[in-house]
C-alpha positions in Angstrom: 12.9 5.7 -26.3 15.7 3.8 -25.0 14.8 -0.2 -24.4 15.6 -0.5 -20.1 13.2 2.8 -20.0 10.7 1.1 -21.7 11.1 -2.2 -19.3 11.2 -0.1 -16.3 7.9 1.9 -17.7 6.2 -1.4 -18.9 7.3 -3.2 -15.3 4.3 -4.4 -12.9 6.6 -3.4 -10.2 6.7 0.6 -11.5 2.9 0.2 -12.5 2.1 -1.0 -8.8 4.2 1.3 -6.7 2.7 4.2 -8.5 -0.6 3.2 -8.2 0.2 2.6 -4.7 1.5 5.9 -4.2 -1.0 7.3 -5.6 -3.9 5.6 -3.9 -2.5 5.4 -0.5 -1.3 8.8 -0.3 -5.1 10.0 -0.6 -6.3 7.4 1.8 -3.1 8.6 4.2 -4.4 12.1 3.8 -8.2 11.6 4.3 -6.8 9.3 7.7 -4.3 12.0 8.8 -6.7 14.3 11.4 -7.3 11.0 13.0 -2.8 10.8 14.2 -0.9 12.7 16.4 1.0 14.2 14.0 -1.6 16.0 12.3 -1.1 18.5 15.6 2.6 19.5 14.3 2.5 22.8 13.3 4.2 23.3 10.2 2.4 21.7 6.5 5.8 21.0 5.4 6.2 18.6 8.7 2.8 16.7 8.0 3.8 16.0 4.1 6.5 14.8 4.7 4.8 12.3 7.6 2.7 11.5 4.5 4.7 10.8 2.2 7.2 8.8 4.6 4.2 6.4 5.2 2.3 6.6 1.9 6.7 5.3 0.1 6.6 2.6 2.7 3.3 1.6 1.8 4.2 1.2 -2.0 7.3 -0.8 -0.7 4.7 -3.1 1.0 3.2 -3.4 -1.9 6.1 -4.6 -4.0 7.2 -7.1 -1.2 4.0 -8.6 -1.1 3.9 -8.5 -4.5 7.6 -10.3 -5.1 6.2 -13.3 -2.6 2.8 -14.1 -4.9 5.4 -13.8 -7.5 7.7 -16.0 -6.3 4.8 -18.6 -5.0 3.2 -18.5 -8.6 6.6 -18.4 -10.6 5.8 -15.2 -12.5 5.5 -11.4 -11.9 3.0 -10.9 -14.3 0.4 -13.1 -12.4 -1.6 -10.1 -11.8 -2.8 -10.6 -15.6 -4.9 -13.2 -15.4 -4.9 -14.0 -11.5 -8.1 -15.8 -9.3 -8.7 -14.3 -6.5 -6.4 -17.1 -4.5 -3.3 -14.4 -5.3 -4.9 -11.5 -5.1 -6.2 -12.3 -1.3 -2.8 -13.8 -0.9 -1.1 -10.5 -2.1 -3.8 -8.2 0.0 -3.2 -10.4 3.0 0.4 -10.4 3.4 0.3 -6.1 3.2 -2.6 -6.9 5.9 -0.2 -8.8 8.1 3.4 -6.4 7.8 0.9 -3.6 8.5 -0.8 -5.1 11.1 2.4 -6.2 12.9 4.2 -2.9 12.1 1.4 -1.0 14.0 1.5 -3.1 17.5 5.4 -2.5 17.2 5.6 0.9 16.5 2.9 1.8 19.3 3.7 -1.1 21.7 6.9 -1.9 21.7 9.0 1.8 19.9 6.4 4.0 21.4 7.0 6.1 18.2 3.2 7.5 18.3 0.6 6.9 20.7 -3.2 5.8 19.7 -5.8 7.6 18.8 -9.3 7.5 20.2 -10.1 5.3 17.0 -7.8 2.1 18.4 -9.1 -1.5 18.3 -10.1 -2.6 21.8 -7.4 -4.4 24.0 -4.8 -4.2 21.0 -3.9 -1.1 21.4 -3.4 -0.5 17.4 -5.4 2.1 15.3 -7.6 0.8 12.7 -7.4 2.8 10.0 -4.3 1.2 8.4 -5.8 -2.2 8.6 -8.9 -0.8 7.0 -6.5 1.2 4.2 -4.6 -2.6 3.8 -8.1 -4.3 3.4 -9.8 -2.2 0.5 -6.7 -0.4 -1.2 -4.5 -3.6 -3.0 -7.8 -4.9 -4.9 -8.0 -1.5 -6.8 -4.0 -0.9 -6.8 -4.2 -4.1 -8.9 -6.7 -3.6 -10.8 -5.6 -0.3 -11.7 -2.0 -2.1 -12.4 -3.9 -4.7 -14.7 -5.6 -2.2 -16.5 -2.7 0.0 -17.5 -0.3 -2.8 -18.2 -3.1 -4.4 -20.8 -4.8 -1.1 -21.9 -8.1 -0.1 -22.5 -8.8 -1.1 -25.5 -11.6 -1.1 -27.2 -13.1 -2.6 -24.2 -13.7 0.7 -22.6 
């Protein structure tokens, strides 16, 4: 196998965007009767709503990843981290997403809110929710498949 295949495989940035992916494209589908869009008629049109936000979720993910980075002078502190970076990391996805939402509904109008919206904000919930559980087990899943299993189990 060439050598820059094998650095883009072995890359934390390739290992979290596809566990992002991965993970927040479930969460985005289990969420997705709760969003306007869920109403459009065709299943092509709602997949593609899906996948639109579950990509930008993964490039949360590497943004927020590339500051911790930066701030501990290594991408591959999600090794051996404390939980300092890891709440760092899960807080700054917690932030973009939390400011993205007041935008998009405030301030572009692109959807309205749901009956599930946080009192007097005017935001749904269910992103901030997704971007308080989901980057603990994106890195640990990261983590594990960048180390192996081992004989660890």
């Amino acid at each position: 196998m060439s050598k820059w295949i094998v650095k883009l495989i072995t890359a934390p940035e390739t290992n979290l965007f596809l566990f992002a992916f991965l993970l927040n494209f479930v969460y985005e589908v289990w969420q997705s009767p709760y969003f306007e869009f869920y109403n459009m008629p065709l299943l092509a049109d709602k997949i593609g709503y899906i996948t639109h936000c579950t990509v930008g979720d993964g490039i949360i993910t590497i943004f927020s990843f590339w500051i911790v980075s930066a701030l501990r002078g290594s991408r591959y502190w999600l090794l051996n981290s404390t939980w300092k970076p890891r709440l760092l990391f899960t807080t700054l996805g917690w932030i973009y997403t939390f400011i993205s939402e007041i935008y998009r509904v405030q301030v572009a109008k692109l959807y309205g809110v749901s009956l599930l919206a946080i009192p007097g904000l005017g935001t749904r919930w269910l992103p901030l929710l997704q971007w308080a559980i989901l980057p603990s087990l994106v890195l640990y899943m990261t983590k594990r498949h960048i180390l192996g299993y081992g004989d660890k189990g």
